[in-house]
C-alpha positions as CSV (number, residue, x, y, z in Angstrom):
1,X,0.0,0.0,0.0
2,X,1.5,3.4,-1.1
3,X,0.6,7.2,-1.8
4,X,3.0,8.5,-4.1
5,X,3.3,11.2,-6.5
6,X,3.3,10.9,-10.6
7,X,6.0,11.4,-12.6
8,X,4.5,14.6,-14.0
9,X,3.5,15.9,-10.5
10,X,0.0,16.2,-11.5
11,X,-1.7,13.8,-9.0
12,X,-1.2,11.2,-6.2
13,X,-1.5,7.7,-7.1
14,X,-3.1,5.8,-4.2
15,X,-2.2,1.7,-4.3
16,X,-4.5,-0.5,-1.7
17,X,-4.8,-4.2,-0.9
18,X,-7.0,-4.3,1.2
19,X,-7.5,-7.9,1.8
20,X,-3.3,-8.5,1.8
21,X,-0.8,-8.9,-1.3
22,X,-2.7,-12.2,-2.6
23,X,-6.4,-10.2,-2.9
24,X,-7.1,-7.4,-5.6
25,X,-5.5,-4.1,-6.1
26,X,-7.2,-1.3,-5.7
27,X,-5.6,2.5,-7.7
28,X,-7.1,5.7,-7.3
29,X,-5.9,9.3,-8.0
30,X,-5.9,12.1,-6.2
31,X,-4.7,15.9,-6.0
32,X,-3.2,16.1,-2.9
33,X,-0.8,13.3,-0.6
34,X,-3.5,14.4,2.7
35,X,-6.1,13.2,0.0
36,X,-4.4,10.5,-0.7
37,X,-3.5,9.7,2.7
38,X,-7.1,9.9,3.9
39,X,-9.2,7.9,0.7
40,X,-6.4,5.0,2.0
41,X,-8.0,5.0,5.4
42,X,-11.6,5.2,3.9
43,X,-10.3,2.2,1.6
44,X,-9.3,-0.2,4.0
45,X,-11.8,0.6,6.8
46,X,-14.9,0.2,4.3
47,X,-14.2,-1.5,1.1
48,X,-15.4,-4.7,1.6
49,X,-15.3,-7.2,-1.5
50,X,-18.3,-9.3,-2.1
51,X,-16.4,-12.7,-1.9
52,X,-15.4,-12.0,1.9
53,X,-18.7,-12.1,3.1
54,X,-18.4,-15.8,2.9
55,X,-15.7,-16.4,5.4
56,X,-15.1,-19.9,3.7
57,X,-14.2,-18.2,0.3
58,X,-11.5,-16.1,1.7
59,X,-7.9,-17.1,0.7
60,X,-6.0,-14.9,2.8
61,X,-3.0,-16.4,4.5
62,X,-2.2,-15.4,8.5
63,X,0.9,-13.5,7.2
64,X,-1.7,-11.6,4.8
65,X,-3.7,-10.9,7.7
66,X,-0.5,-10.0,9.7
67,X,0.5,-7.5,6.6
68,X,-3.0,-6.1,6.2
69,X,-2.9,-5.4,9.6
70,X,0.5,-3.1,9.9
71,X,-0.5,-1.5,6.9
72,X,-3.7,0.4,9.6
73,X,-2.4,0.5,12.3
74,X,1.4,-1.1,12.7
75,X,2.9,0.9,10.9
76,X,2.2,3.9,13.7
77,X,3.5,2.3,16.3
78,X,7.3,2.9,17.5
79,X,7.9,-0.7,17.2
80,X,5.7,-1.4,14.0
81,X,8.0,-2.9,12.0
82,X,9.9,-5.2,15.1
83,X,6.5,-6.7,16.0
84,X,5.5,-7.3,12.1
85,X,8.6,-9.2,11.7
86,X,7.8,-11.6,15.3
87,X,4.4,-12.1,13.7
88,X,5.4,-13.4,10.0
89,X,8.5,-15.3,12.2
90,X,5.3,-17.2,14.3
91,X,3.3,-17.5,10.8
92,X,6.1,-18.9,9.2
93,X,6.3,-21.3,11.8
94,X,2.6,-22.7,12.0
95,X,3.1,-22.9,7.9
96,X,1.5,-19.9,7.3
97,X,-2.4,-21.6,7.1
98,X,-4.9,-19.9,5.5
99,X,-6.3,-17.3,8.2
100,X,-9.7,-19.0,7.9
101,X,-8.4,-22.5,9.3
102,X,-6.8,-20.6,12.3
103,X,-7.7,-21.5,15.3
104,X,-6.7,-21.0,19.5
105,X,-4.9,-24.8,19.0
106,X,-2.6,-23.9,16.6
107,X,-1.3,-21.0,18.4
108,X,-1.3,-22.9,21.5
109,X,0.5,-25.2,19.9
110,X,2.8,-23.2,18.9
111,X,3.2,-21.6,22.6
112,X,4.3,-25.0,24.6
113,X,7.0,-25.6,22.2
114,X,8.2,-22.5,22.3
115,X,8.1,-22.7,26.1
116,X,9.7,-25.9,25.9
117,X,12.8,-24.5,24.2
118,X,13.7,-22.2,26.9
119,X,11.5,-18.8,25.0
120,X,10.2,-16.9,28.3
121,X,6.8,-16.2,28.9
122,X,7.3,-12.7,28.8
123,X,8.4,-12.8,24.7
124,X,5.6,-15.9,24.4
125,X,2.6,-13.3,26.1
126,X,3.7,-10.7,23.1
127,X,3.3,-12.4,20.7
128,X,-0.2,-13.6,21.9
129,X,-1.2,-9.8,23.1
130,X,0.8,-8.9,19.1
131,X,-1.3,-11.4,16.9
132,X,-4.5,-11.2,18.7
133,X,-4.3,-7.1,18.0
134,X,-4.3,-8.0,14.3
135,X,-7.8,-9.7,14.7
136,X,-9.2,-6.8,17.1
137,X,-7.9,-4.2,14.7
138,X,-9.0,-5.6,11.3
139,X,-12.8,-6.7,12.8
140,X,-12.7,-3.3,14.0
141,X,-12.1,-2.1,10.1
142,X,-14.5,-4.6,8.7
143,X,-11.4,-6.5,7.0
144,X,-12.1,-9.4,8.8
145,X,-15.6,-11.8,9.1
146,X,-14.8,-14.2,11.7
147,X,-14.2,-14.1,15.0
148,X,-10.9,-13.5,16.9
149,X,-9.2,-16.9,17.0
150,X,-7.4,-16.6,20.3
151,X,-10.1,-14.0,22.2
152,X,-10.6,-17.4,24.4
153,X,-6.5,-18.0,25.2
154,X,-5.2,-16.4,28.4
155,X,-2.1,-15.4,28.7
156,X,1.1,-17.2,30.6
157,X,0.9,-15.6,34.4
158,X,4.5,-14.7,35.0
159,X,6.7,-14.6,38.4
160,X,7.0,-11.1,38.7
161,X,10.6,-9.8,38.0
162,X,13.1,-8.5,40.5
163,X,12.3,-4.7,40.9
164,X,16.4,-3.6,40.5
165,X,16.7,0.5,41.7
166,X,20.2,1.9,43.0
167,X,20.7,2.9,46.5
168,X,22.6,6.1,47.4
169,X,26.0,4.6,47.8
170,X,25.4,2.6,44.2
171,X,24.3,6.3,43.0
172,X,27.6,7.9,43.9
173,X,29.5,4.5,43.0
174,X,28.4,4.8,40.0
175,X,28.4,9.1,39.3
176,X,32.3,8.3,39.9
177,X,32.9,6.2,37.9
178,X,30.6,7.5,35.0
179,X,32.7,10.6,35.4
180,X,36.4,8.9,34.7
181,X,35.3,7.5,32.1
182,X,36.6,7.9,28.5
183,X,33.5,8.6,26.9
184,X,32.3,12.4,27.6
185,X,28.4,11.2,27.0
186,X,28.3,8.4,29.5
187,X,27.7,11.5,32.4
188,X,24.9,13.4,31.4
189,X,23.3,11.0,29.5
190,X,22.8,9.0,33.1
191,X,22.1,12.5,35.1
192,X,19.6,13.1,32.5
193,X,18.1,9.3,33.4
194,X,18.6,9.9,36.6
195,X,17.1,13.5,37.5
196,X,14.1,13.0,35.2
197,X,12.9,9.3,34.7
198,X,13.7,9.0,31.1
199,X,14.2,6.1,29.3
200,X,18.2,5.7,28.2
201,X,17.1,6.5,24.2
202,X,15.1,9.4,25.2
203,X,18.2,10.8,26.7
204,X,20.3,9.5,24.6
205,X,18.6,11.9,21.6
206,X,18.2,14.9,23.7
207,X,19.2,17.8,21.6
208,X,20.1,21.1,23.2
209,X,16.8,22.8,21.7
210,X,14.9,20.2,24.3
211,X,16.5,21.8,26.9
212,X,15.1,25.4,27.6
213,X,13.7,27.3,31.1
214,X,15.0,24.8,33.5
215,X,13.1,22.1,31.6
216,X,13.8,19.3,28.9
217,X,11.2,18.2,26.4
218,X,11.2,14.8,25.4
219,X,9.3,14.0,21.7
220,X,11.1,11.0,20.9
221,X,9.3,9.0,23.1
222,X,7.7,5.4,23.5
223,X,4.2,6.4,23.6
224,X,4.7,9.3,20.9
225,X,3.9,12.1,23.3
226,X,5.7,15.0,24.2
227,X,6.5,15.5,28.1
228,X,8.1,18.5,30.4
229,X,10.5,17.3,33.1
230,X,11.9,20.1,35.2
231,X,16.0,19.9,36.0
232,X,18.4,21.9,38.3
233,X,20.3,24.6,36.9
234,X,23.4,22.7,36.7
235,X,22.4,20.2,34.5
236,X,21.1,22.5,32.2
237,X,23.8,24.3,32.0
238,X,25.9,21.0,31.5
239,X,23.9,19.9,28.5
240,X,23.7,23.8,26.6
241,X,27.7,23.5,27.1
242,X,28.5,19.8,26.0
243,X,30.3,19.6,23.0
244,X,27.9,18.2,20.2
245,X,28.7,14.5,18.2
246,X,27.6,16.3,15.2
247,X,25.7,18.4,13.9
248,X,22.6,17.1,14.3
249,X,23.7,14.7,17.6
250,X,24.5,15.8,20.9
251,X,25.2,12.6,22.6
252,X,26.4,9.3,20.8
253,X,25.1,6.2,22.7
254,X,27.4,5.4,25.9
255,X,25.6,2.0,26.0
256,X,28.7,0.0,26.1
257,X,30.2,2.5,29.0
258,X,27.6,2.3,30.7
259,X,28.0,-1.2,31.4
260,X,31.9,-0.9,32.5
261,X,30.6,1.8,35.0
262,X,28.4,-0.6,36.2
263,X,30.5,-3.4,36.5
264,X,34.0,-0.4,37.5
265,X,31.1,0.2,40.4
266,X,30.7,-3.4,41.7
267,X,27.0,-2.9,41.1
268,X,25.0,-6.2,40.0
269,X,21.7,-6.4,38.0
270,X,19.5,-9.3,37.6
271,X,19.6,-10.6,34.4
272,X,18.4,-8.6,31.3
273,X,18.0,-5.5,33.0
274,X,20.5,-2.9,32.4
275,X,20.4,1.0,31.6
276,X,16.6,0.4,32.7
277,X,17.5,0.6,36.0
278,X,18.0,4.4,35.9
279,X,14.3,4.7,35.4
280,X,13.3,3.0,38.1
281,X,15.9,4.8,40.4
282,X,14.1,7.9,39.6
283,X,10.6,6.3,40.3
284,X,11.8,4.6,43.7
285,X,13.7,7.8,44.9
286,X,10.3,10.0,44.1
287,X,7.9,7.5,46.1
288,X,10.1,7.7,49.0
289,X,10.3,11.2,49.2
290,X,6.4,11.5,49.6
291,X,5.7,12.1,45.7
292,X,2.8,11.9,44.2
293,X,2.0,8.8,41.9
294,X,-0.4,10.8,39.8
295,X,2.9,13.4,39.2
296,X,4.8,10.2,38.7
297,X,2.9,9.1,35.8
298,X,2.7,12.3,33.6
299,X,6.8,12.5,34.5
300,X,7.7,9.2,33.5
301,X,5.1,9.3,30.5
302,X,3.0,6.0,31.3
303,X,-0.3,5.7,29.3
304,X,-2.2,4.4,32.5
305,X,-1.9,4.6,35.9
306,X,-1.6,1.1,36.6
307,X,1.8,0.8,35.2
308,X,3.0,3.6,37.7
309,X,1.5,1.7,40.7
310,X,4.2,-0.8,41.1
311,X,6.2,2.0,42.7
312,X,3.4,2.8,45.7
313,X,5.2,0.2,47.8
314,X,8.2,2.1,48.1
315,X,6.3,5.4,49.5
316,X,6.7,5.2,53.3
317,X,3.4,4.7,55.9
318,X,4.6,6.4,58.5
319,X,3.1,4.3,62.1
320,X,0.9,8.0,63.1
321,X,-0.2,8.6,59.5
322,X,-4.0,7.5,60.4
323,X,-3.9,9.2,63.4
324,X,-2.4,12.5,62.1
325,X,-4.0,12.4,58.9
326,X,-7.7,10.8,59.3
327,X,-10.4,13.9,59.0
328,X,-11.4,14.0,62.5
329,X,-7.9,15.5,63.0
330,X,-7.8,17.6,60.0
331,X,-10.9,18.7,60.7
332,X,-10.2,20.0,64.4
333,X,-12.9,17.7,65.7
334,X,-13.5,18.2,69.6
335,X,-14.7,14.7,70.3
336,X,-15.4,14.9,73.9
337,X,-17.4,17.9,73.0
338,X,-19.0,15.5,71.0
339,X,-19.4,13.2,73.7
340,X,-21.2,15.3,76.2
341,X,-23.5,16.5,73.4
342,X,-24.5,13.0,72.7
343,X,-25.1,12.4,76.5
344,X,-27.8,15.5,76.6
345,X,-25.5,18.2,77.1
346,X,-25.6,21.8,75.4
347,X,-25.4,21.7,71.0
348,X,-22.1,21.7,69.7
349,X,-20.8,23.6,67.0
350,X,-18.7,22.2,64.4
């Protein structure tokens, strides 16, 4: 599926399959690209071809599906292309059936032996929550009859994973060493991670045009949305003086330095995690400081609160808090006034 523009520059040839590479082309023309862009969409959420209303006519293969699929939607996301390529990876595997003969058992199928070869439940869960998008998202656009194959599957419950966060004397273990060492990004790309809860690339491509009134503006992010994160003074001023990698990059990735600090620092991480654990030192640091989780999510740039939540355990309950923080308190309740009013004396005011 393409919009491009004529060789004469006179109109905007719009290509659509609408029911994958093995159904029927469909070209229209059109003045503009935004025309072209938006008679796509209108294509693909309401063409329907007459030999798809019969489910058992339709030829389409899973990959088709797969393709159709990132073609309205996958191809918006961050990680569009990374989760097309797992998909056609799992069709290939299950021989690609027609979508029609697709059911829960082949996928579950599928699952145990992946399970079996040592694949973790985590990657195995994606690729569930991945495929059974591509049904949600195609009957939502009328490009597919039947029902979602794997609506009745439930997903692997998973041990949940070792929450790793630095402590104060790994924090300065690590600020040492990040500052001998030979790469002149490795430090405030992690005081960037550390004083604002970014994720390592979203500091990583932090140009000095993000940076502006004590705050950084992150647009390169996961979920596509721009965030404000306030910073001190001195890392401002760090960032608008560091010596750009080029022209159009400030920092080149200190990945692999970051990982000799960490080791130069005697810090261990469980397994898999790694620059990740910045993040979660800001999170941990701003729950135990009394922060507030709904503050927490707009600055760490979750989509729901529920993904911020797993950091409430590490604000502190403080023995007294009901008793200095209940409304009877904050009220200024008099409760033995209370008392003798109850027992016939003279009416209180409150």
């Amino acid at each position: 599926m393409s919009v491009t523009k004529s060789k004469d520059g006179t109109y905007w040839q719009v290509r659509v399959f609408p029911h994958g590479k093995s159904g029927k082309e469909i070209k229209r023309r059109t003045r503009t690209r935004a025309e072209g862009i938006n008679l796509e969409k209108e294509i693909l959420a309401k063409y329907q071809d007459p030999d798809y209303n019969d489910l058992s006519r339709d030829t389409r293969t899973l990959a088709d599906l797969i393709e159709a699929e990132h073609q309205i939607h996958g191809k918006t996301l961050s990680d569009g292309e990374k989760r097309k390529r797992k998909l056609l990876a799992l069709a290939e595997r299950i021989g690609n059936p027609r979508a029609n003969r697709f059911n829960a058992a082949s996928f579950a199928v599928d699952r145990e032996e992946r399970l079996n070869k040592g694949i973790k439940e985590n990657t195995v869960n994606r690729e569930h929550s991945y495929l059974r998008s591509v049904f949600s998202r195609l009957i939502k656009a009328g490009m597919w009859k039947g029902d979602n194959p794997l609506k009745s599957i439930e997903q692997i419950k998973v041990q949940e994973s070792t929450l790793a966060w630095l402590d104060k004397r790994q924090r300065k273990a690590l600020l040492t060493q990040c500052a001998d060492s030979k790469s002149k990004d490795l430090l405030p790309v992690v005081l960037i991670c550390l004083s604002t809860g970014a994720r390592w690339m979203e500091a990583v491509t932090v140009t000095k045009d993000m940076v502006k009134d004590g705050m950084i503006q992150f647009s390169k992010t996961k979920g596509k949305k721009v965030r404000f994160v306030g910073i001190t003074p001195e890392l401002e001023a760090m960032i608008l003086q560091h010596s750009p990698y080029s022209r159009s990059q400030l920092f080149r990735d200190p990945v692999r330095a970051f990982r000799t600090a960490i080791e130069n620092a005697n810090i261990t991480l469980p397994e898999g995690q790694n620059t990740h654990v910045l993040r979660r030192t800001f999170a941990v640091n701003f729950m135990q400081q009394n922060g507030n989780i709904r503050e927490l999510q707009m600055l760490m740039g979750h989509s729901t609160l529920a993904m911020t939540e797993k950091y409430l355990r590490f604000a502190p309950i403080r023995p007294d808090s009901a008793q200095k923080l209940n409304p009877v308190i904050t009220d200024k309740i008099d409760i033995f006034r209370l008392q003798s009013f109850s027992e016939g004396g003279t009416k209180v005011e409150l």
